[in-house]
Structures are given as C-alpha cells and as structure tokens.
N, C-alpha and C positions, 0 to 999 in steps of 0.2 A: 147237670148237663144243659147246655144252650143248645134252643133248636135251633139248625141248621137256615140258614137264608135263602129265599132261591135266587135272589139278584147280584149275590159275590160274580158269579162268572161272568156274566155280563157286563158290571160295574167292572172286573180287571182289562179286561178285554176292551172297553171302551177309554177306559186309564192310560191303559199301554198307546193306544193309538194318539193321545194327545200330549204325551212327551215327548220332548223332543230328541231330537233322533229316530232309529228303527229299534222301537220295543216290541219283543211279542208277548203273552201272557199262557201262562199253562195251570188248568186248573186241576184242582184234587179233590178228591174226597177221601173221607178217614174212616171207612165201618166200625172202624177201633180206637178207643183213646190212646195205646200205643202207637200208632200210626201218624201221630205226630209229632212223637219226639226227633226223629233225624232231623227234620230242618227246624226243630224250635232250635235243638243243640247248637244250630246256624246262627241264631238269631243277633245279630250285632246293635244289642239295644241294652242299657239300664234303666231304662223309665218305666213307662206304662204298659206299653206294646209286650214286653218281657214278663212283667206280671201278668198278663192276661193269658197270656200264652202258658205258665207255670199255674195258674189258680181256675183255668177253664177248660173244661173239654169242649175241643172245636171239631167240629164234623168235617170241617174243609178248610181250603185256602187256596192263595194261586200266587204265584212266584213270576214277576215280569223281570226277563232279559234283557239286558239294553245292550247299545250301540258296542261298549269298550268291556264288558264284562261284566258289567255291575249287575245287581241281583235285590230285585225287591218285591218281599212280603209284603200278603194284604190277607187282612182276615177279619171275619165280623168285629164291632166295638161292643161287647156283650151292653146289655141293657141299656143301649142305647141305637134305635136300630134307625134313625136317620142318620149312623156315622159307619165308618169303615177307617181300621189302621193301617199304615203304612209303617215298614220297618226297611233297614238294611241286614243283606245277609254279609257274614264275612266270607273274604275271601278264600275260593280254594286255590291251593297251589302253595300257600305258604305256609312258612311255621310259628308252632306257636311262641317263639321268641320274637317273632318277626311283628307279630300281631297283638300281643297283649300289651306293650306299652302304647299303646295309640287308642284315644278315649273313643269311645263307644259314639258313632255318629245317629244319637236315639233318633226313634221313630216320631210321628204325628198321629195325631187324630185329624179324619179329613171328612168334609161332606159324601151323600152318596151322589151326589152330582157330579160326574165327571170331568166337566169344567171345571169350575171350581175346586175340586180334588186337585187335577194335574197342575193348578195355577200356584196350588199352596205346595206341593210336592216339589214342582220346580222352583218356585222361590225359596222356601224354607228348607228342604231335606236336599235336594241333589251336591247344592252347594257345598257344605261339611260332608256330605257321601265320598263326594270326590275330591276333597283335602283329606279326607282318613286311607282311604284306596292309595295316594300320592303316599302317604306316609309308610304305610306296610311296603311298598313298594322299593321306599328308599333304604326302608330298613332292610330287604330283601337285600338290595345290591351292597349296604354297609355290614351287613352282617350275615352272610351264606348258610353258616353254621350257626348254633348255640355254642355263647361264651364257653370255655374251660372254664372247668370250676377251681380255684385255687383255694388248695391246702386251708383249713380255717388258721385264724392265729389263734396262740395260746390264751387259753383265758385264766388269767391271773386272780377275778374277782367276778361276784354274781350280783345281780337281783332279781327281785322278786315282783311281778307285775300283778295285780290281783282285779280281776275283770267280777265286779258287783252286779246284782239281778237290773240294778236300774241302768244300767250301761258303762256307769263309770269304771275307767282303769287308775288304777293308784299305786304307789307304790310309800311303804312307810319312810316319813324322811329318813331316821336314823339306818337304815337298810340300804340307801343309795349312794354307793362310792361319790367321792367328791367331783373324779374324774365324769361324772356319767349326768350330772346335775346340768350343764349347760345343753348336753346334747338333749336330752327331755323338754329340756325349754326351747328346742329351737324346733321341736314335734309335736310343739303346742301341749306339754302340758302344762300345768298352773302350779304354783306354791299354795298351800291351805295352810297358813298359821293354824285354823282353828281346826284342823282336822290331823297335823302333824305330819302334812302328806304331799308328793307329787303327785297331780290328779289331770285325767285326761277329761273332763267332762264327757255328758252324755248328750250335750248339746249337736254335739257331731252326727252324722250320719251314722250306720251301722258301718257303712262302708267305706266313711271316712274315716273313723277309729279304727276300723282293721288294718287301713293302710298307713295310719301315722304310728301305728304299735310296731308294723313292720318294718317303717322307714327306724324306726328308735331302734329295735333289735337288731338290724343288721349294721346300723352306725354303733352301736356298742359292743357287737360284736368286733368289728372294725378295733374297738380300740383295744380289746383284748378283754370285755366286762362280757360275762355270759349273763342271759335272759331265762329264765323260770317264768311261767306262768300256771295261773291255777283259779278257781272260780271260786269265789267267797260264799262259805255257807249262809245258810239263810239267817238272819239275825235274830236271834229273843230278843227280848225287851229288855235292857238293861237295868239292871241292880242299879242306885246308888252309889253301891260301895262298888260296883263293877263299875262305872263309870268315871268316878273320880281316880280310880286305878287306872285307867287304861289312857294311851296316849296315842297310841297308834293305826293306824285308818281301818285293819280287819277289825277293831273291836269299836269302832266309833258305832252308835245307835242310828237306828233311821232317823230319829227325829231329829239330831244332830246335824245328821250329816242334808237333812233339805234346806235345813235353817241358814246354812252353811254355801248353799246353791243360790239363795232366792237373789 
C-alpha cells in the first residue's frame, strides 16, 4: 500500500483553478482499497495512469469538473512523489457501443507544481480529451441504439488458432482453408516456411494481438470459416525422431521456434 499524500487536495484544487475555463475539484478519500474501484471502472486510460490505478492501492484522489462535462482524475504517481497523474474519465450518459470504439485519450504524468501541471495538461491532454468526448458524442447521435445482431452465416469450414506461452498465435498451414489465408495476411499474420505455419508474432502488444485475432475471426466468420481457439501445452523437449516427424507449429520445439523469430 502507498502512503497517502497530504498535498493531492491542494495540488487539485490549485489545478482546477489554472485550466481554463470553470473547473472545480472534489476530493476523496478511500479508508478502503474497495473504495476505489467505482471511478477507477471510469477510468478512460490505457497506459500508465490505468496500471497504477489496477497495481496500487490509493488512499485518495480528486476528480476536476470542467466547463462542458469533461471529468478529470488526479492521484499520487506512486514512487515518485515530485509527480501527480492526470487521467480522463469516460463519459456518463452513454453507451457502451457509443464508447468503446473511440481510443482511449491516456492520461500524463505531470509535476507537482501547479503551473506547470496545468501548462502540460492543457497543451497535451485536454486537446485529445476533447476530440474523444466529440467522438462518443457523434457516435451517440449515429448510433442511439446497439446495432441488431444479424443471424451468423453458415459456417462451412473451421480453423484452428493456437495462442503459445510466448505470445505467439499460429495456426498449422495445412489446417487453414485456402479461402481464409489472405484474410490472415491482411491481420498481420506471417507465413513461417520453417515453422509450416500462419503465425501472429509476439511482437505485438497483448492488446494488439487480441484485437488482430478479433478483427481475423469476425472477417472469417464473415466468410463462412468458423474460429477454434485453444492454448498450446507446455512443450518437452523434443525427441529427434519427434522432431524430424513433425511438421506442424503445435509440435515445433522452443528452440525452433526462436531460431525461427530472431
């Protein structure tokens, strides 16, 4: 647990006064590490602010209202105690189809000097704050409702996607309809002659892989090819004779398969 600071209140409260427009600031305290789950659940951030918020327990925090609705977190920068983060919260009022296609306008690390805080706040963060806030908004008026879901199409043929401990997604060439091979390439995965395999690297984010395996299965479902997936057991150490047998990427060896990366 991180001790608690006692210059947050202060620091927001002197923040909010040097944005521009009418901000005001409200601060919290949390007797409880549940206590701040509601507005982390808010928290409209992928980066750092988001981790910190998920890997610390914070004793406090303070939420400044501005002018047009916008909403922004500040909470210690653990172990680093000349700084303080800044994040966006999402918006309330809308849905979550309205909001989740619109990237994440991450937070800052800012000094504890209020000057300088609100210089970096206003130059760097408000600006994408409020091209994301535009965005929900237009998606609000294009879109009221969540789509209808339409019927899936029939799926005539399958594969098989195999998500490995080092990251990688693969799937064995000979396992992948013919139809299904260019859409994979166009979701970034690779050909492996030496591995016999359609392979997503692990070079990707966690979070970039998740979402190019999603964009791949919902474009193959599109075509009619259903998506399996399943996590590859841990590997032994390959035989020889198990080796020069196998051809296919669940049986390829670790040592293979880096040699294979480099």
């Amino acid at each position: 647990m991180t001790s608690p600071r006692s210059d947050l209140s202060a620091f927001a409260a002197a923040l909010a006064v040097r944005l521009p427009g009418a901000w005001t600031s409200e601060y919290h305290r949390h007797p409880a590490y549940a206590d701040q789950f509601p507005i982390a659940e808010r928290l409209w951030d992928a980066g750092h602010v988001d981790y910190i918020v998920s890997q610390y327990v914070l004793s406090h925090d303070a939420i400044l209202n501005g002018p047009a609705g916008e909403q922004l977190y500040v909470t210690d920068r653990p172990l680093y105690r000349h700084q303080f983060v800044v994040a966006a919260l999402e918006p309330e009022g809308f849905k979550r189809h309205q909001i989740s296609p619109v990237r994440e306008p991450d937070g800052i690390a800012v000094p504890k000097d209020p000057v300088r805080a609100a210089a970096a706040v206003t130059r760097r963060m408000l600006p994408r704050y409020r091209a994301a806030l535009d965005a929900v908004r237009t998606n609000a008026f294009a879109q009221p409702e969540p789509p209808h879901r339409q019927p899936a199409p029939e799926v005539a043929q399958t594969l098989t996607l195999v998500w490995y401990p080092d990251g990688v997604v693969g799937a064995p060439y000979d396992s992948v309809p013919e139809e299904a091979r260019m859409t994979l390439f166009g979701c970034h995965f690779q050909y492996r002659p030496s591995e016999f395999a359609f392979v997503l690297p692990s070079s990707y984010s966690p979070k970039e892989r998740a979402l190019l395996v999603q964009f791949a299965a919902q474009r193959l479902t599109l075509q009619g090819i259903g998506v399996n997936f399943r996590r590859a057991a841990t590997l032994q150490p390959s035989t020889p004779t198990t080796v020069a047998a196998s051809k296919t990427l669940p049986a390829v060896s670790s040592s293979s398969k880096s040699t294979a990366r480099r």
